[in-house]
C-alpha positions in Angstrom: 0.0 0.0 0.0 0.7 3.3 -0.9 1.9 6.2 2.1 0.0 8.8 -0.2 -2.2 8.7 -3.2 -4.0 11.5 -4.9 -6.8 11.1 -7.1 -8.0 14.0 -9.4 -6.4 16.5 -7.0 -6.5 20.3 -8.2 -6.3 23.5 -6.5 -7.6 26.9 -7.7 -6.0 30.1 -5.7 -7.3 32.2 -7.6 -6.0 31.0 -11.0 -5.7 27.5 -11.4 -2.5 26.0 -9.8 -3.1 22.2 -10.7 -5.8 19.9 -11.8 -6.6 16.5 -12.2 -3.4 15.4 -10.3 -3.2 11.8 -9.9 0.2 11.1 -7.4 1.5 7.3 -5.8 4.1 8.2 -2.9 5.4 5.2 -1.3 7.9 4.5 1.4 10.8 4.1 -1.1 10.0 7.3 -3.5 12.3 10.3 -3.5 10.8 13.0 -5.6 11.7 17.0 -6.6 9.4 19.4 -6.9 10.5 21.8 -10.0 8.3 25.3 -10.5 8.7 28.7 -10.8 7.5 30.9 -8.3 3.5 30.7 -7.9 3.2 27.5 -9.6 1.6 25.3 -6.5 4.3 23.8 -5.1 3.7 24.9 -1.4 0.5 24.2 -1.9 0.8 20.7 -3.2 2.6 20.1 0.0 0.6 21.9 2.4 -2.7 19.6 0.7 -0.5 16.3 1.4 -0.1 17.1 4.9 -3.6 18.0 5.3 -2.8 21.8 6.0 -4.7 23.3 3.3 -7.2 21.3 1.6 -8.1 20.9 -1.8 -10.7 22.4 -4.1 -11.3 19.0 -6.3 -9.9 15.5 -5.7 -9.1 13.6 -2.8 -6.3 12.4 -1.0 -5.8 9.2 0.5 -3.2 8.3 3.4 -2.0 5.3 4.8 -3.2 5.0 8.3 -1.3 6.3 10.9 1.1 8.4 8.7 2.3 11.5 9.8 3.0 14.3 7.8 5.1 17.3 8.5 6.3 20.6 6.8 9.3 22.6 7.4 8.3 26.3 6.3 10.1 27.3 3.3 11.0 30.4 5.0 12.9 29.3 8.3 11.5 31.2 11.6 14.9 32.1 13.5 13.7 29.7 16.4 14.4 26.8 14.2 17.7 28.4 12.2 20.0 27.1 15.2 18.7 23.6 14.9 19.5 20.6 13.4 17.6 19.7 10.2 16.6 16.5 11.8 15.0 18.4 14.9 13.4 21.2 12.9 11.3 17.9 11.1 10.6 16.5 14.5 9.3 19.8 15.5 6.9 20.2 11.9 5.6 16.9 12.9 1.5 17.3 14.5 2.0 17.5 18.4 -1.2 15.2 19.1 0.5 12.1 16.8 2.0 9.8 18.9 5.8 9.2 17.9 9.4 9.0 18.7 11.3 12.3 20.7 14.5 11.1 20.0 16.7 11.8 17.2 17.9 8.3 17.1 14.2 7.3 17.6 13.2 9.0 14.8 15.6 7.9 12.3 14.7 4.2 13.2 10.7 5.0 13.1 11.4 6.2 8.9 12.6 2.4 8.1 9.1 0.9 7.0 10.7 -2.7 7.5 11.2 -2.2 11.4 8.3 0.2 12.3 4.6 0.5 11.9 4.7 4.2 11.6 5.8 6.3 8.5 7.3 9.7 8.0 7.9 11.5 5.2 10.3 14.3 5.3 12.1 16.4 2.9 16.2 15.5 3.4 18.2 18.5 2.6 21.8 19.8 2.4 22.5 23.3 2.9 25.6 24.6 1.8 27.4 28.2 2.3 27.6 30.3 -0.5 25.0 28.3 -2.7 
């Protein structure tokens, strides 16, 4: 089973930023997201983790997955932080889950844990 499937999703704000997306996420996928400015990608995300909803489609997720969103714009509470603590601190309050670093890494391997993350993996570099 699938961690996220969309089905006819689209989202209109106020010109048409997608329709009729159709998307199959699972555990092993890595995507990119490539847009220019405006073109939905925020919003794409924000709809997968059930922060925004759509205007057509639907969205189905596995049970029990979490979703969580680091903003795109980094408050200065979370500049000073780890990348892998600024996820753990995107991730719903209420959803019961790991508080560990190490916990958390071993909770994103499907094969030894009932309970799925997704979270963007980046790499900052100076100067870039």
């Amino acid at each position: 089973m699938s961690l996220i499937q969309t089905r006819g999703l689209g989202v209109q704000s106020p010109r048409p930023l997608f329709r009729n997306l159709d998307l199959t996420l699972d555990a092993a996928d890595r995507i990119g997201l490539v847009a220019g400015n405006g073109a939905g990608k925020t919003t794409l995300l924000r709809c997968l983790a059930g922060d925004a909803e759509p205007g057509t489609g639907q969205i189905i997720r596995r049970r029990g997955l979490r979703v969580g969103i680091v903003p795109q714009d980094m408050p200065p509470t979370l500049l000073a932080l780890p990348l892998s603590e600024a996820v753990r601190r995107a991730l719903p309050a209420t959803a019961p889950g790991p508080r560990s670093p190490a916990a958390a890494r071993a909770s994103v391997d499907p094969r030894g844990d009932r309970r799925h993350h997704i979270a963007a993996r980046c790499e900052l570099r100076a100067g870039l």
